[in-house]
matplotlib code that plots the C-alpha trace (Angstrom):
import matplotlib.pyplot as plt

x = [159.9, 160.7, 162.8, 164.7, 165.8, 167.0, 168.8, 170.1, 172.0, 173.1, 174.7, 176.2, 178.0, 179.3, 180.9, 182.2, 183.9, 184.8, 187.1, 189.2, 191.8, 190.4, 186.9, 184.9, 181.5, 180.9, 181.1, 179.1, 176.3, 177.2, 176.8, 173.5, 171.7, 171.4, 174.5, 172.6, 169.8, 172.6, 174.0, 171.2, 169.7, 173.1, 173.4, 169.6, 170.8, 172.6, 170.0, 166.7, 168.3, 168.9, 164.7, 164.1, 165.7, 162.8, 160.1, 160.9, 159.1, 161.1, 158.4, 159.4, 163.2, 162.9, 161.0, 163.6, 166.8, 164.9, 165.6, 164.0, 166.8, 169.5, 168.4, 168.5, 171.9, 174.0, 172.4, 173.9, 177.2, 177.8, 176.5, 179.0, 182.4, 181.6, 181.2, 184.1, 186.8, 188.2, 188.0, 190.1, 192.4, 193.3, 193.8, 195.9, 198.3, 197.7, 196.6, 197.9, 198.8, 195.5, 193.6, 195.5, 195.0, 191.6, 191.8, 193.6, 190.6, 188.0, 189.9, 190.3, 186.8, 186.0, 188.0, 185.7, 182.5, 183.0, 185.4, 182.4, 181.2, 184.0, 184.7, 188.4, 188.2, 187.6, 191.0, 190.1, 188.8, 192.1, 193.8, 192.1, 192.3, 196.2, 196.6, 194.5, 196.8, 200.0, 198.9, 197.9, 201.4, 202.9, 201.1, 201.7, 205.2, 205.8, 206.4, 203.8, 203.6, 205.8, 203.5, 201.7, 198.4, 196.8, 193.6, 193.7, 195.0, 192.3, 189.9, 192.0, 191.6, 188.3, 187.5, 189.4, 188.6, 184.9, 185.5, 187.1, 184.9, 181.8, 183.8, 182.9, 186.6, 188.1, 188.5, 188.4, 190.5, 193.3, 193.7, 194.1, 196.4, 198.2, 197.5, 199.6, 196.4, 194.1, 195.8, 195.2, 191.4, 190.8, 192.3, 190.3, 186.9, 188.3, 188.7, 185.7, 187.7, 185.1, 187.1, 188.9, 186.0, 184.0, 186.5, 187.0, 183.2, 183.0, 185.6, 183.7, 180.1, 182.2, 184.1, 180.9, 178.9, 181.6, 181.7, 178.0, 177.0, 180.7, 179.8, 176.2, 177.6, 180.1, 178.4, 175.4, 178.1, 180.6, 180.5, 182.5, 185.7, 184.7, 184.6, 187.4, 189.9, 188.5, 189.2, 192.2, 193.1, 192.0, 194.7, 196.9, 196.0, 196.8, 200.8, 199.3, 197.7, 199.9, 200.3, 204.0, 206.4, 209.2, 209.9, 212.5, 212.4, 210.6, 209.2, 208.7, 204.6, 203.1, 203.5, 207.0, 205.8, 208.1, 205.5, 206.6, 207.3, 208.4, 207.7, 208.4, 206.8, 208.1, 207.4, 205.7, 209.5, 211.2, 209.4, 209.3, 213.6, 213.7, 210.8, 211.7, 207.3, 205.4, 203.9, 200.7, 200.3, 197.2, 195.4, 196.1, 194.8, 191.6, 191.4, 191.3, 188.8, 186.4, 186.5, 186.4, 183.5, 181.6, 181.2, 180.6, 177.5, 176.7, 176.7, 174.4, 171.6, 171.5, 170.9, 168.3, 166.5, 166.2, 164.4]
y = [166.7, 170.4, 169.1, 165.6, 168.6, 170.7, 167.3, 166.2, 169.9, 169.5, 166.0, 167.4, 170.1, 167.8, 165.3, 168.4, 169.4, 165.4, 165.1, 167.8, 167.9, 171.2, 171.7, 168.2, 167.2, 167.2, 170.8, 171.1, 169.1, 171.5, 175.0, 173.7, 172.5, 168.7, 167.2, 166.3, 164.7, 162.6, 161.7, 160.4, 158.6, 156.6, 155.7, 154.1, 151.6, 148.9, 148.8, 149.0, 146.2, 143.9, 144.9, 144.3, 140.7, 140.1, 142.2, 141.4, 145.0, 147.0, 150.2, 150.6, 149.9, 152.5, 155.7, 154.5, 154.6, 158.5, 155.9, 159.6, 162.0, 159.1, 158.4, 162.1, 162.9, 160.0, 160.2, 163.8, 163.0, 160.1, 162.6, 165.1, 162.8, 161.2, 164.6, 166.3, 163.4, 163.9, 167.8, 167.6, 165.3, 167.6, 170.3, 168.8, 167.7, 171.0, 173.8, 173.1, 176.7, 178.0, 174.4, 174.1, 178.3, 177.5, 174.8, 176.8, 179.4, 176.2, 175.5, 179.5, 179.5, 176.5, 177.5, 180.7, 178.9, 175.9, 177.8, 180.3, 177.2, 177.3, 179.1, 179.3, 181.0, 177.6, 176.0, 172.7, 174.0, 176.2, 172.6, 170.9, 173.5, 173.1, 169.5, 169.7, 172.2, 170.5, 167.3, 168.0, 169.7, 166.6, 164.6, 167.0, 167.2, 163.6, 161.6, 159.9, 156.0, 154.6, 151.9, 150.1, 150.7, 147.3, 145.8, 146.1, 149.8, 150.7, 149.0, 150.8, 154.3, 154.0, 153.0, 155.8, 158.5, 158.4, 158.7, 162.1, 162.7, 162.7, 164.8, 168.6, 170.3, 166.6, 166.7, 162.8, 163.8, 165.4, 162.2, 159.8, 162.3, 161.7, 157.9, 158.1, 156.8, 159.7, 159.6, 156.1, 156.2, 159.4, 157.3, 154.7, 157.0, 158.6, 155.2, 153.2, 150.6, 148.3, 146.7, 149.0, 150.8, 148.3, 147.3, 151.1, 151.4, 148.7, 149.8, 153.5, 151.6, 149.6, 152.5, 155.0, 152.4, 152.4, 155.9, 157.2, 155.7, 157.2, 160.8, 161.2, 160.4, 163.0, 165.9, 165.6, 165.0, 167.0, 169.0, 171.7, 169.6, 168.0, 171.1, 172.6, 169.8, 169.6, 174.0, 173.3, 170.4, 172.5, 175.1, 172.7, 171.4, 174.8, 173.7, 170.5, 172.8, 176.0, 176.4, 176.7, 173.8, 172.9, 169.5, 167.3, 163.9, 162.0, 158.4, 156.1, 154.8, 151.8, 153.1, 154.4, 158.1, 159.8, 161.6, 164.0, 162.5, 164.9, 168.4, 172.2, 174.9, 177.5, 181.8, 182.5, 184.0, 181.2, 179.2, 180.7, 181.2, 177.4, 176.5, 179.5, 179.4, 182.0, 182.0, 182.9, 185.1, 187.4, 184.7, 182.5, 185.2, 185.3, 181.8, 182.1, 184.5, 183.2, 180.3, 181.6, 183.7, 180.6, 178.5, 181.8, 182.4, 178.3, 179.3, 182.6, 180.9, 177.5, 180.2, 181.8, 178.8, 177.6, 180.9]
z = [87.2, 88.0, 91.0, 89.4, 86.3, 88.9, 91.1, 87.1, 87.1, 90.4, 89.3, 86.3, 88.5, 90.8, 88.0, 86.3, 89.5, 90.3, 87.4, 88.2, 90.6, 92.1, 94.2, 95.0, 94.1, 98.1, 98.1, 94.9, 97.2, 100.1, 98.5, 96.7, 99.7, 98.8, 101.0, 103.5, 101.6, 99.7, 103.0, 104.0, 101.1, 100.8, 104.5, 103.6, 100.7, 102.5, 105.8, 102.9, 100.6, 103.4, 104.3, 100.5, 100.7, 103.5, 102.4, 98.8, 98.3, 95.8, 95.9, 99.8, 98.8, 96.6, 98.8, 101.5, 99.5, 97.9, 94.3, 92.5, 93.6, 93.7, 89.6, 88.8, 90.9, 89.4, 86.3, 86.3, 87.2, 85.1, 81.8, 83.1, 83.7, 80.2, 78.1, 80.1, 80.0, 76.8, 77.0, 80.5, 78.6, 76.1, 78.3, 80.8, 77.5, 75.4, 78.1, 81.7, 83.1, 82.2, 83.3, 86.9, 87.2, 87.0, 89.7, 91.5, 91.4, 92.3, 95.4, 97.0, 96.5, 98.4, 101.0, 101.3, 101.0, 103.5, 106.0, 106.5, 108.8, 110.7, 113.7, 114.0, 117.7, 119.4, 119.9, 118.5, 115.6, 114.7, 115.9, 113.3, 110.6, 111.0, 111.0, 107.7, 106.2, 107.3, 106.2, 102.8, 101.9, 103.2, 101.1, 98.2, 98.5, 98.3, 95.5, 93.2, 94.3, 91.3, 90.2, 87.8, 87.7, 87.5, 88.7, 92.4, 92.2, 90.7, 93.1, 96.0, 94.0, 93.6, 97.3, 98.2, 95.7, 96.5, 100.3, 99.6, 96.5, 98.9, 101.5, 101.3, 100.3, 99.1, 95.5, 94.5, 91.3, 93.7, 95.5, 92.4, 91.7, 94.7, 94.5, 90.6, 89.5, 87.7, 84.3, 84.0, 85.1, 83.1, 80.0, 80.9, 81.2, 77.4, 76.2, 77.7, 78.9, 80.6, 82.7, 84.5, 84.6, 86.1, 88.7, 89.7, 90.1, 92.2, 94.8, 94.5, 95.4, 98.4, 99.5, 99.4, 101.3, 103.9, 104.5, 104.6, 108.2, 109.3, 107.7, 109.0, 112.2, 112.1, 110.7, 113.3, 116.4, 115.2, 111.7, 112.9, 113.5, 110.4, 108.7, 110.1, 109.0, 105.7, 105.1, 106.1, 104.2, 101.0, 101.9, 101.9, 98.6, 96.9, 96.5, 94.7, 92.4, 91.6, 88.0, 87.2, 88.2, 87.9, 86.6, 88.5, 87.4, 85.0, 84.6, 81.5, 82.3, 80.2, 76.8, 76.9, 77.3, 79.5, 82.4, 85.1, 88.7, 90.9, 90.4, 92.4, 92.3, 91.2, 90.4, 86.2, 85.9, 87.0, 85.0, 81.5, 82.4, 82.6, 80.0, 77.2, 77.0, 78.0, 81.7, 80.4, 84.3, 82.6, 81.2, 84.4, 86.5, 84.0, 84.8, 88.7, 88.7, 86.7, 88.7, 91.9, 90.1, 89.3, 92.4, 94.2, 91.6, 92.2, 96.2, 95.7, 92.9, 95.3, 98.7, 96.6, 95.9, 99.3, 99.9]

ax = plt.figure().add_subplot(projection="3d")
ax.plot(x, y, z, "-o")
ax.set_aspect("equal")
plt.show()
């Protein structure tokens, strides 16, 4: 029981850090020592349900698919996305210099904590490091996909969000936020609409499937490449995060609320000049720090455990 309370935290940290845009619940699994176990234990479910359909032997289904830590890790997440959803709401609406400065804290202190992996000596691994980095400002610097969010969107989103939600450095949340489609499922998640949640879920349990053989082949062949991309697709992600924009343009979404489309960073001056609001630069510096402080104090109780 001692351990499934300690997997439960472990979930709840991960879907705290999977509904913001800022560090991933992959690297929540990563600094606490269970990423590999999860890796593994997912890779089992589609390989020990095709044995269960012969065997028809749920208890063996079960110890092969580790069904204890499974129940405990997604029982924790799915607590922590429900509780959080309409706090991150608000905030994003009421708060958003002090709620991206603490992304933006999440994220540097990822970068830390995976890129100390990462040997940046060997050529491809500095190769890798900078395709990561250039390809998540091109991504960030492009405009939001100017959509409707409707059924099969969401099923993309959530085949693809999991992918990088899984990933170590990947923040799911950053790439609905890429895809235009984290407002929506957050709304949905506030408002417990079942079926967009249902159909999001369903391209998450496809999409996680689909990537657990691929990722527990490429962290035992190659996890420093692996690695090395991801670090540098985090540093990348920083521009996606920064605190003070710029808004460009704006678009009209479903219920005639005009939303920002294209945005720029831009320097707390800058932005309180074109904005006449405060820039809020001590309490966004608060912000950063005491997240950087907190997944470094995640990293240190999760080493001492292991010992």
């Amino acid at each position: 029981m001692k351990l499934d309370l300690w997997v439960f935290v472990k979930g709840m940290l991960m879907g705290a850090a999977d509904i913001v845009p800022g560090v991933s619940g992959g690297t929540i699994a990563f600094i606490t020592g269970i990423y590999e176990i999860l890796i593994a234990a997912l890779k089992n479910i589609l390989p020990e349900f095709i044995a269960l359909i012969s065997h028809r032997s749920i208890q063996r289904f079960w110890l092969g698919i580790n069904g204890c830590f499974l129940l405990a890790l997604f029982s924790g997440i799915l607590v922590s996305v429900i509780s959080l959803s309409n706090v991150i709401s608000y905030l994003l609406t009421s708060h958003p210099i002090p709620l991206w400065s603490f992304f933006f804290g999440l994220i540097v202190a990822s970068v830390f904590l995976i890129g100390r992996e990462v040997d940046l000596r060997k050529m491809t691994c500095l190769v890798l490091f900078l395709f990561g980095v250039v390809l998540a400002v091109l991504i960030s610097l492009s405009s939001p996909p100017q959509m409707e969010q409707n059924l099969a969107t969401v099923f993309f989103s959530g085949a693809i969000a999991i992918c990088a939600m899984i990933l170590p450095g990947i923040s799911g949340s950053f790439i609905l936020v890429m895809l235009g489609s984290y407002t929506a499922i957050l709304a949905a998640v506030k408002n417990f609409d079942v079926v967009i949640l249902g159909v999001f879920a369903t391209g998450c349990v496809i999409g996680l499937l689909s990537i657990a053989n691929v990722l527990s082949w490429a962290f035992l062949k190659h996890r420093q490449w692996i690695l090395s991309l991801l670090t540098g697709f985090m540093v990348g992600a920083l521009i996606k995060v920064w605190p003070w924009k710029e808004v460009l343009t704006y678009r009209e979404d479903r219920h005639g609320v005009m939303v920002p489309l294209m945005q720029t960073n831009v320097l707390p001056e800058r932005y309180e000049t074109l904005n006449g609001l405060d820039a809020q630069v001590m309490f966004a510096l608060f912000c950063m720090t005491f997240a950087i402080a907190l997944v470094v104090s995640i990293d240190r109780i999760a080493r001492f455990n292991e010992k």
